[in-house]
C-alpha positions as CSV (number, residue, x, y, z in Angstrom):
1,X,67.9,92.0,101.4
2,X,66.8,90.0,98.0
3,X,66.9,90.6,94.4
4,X,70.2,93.2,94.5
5,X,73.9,93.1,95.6
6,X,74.0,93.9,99.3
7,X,76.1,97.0,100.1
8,X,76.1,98.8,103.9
9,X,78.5,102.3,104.3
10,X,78.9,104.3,107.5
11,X,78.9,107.3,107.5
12,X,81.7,109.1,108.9
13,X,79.6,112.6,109.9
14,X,78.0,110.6,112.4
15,X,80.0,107.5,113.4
16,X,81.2,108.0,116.9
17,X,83.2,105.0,117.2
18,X,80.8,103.3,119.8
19,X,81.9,99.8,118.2
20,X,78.6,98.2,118.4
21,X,78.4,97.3,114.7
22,X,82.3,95.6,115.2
23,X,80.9,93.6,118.1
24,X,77.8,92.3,116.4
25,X,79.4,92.1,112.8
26,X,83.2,92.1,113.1
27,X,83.4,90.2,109.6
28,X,82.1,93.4,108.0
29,X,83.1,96.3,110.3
30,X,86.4,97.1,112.4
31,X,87.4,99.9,114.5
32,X,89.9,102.1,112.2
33,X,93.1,103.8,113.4
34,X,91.4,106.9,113.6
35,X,88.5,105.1,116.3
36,X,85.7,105.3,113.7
37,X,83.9,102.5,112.2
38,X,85.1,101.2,108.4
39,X,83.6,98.6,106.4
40,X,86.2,95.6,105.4
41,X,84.1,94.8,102.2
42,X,82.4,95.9,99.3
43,X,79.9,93.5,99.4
44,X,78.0,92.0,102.4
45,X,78.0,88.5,101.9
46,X,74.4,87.0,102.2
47,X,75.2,85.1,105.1
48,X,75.7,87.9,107.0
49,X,73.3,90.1,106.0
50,X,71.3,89.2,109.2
51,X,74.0,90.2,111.7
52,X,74.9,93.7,109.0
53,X,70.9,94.2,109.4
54,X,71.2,94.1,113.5
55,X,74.2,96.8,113.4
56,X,72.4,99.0,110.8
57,X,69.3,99.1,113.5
58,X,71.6,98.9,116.8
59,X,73.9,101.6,115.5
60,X,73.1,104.5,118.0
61,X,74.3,107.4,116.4
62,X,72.3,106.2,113.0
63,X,75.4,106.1,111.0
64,X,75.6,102.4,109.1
65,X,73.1,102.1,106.3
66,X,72.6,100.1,103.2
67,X,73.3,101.4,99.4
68,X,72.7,100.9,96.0
């Protein structure tokens, strides 16, 4: 991620609440009281746009991606 604001969503039609993304990035992602993944900011902070990058590909229902 260069050059532009870092932003990741999930998306909650396919988030099934595996956790993997709260495990390798619990700074950005938490488990939410309904047992889906949430993002806790609206920025990713560049230092851990490494560890967001890893959940984004590790994710295995495909739901965490970056935007605009």
């Amino acid at each position: 991620m260069t050059n532009r604001a870092s932003k990741v969503t999930v998306d909650e039609d396919y988030c099934a609440g595996h956790g993997a993304c709260v495990v390798t990035c619990p700074e950005v992602f938490k488990i939410g009281p309904d047992g889906y993944a949430v993002v806790l900011v609206d920025e990713v902070p560049a230092e851990m746009e490494s560890a967001v990058g890893r959940a984004v590909e590790e994710c295995p229902t495909q739901a965490i991606g970056w935007r605009d």
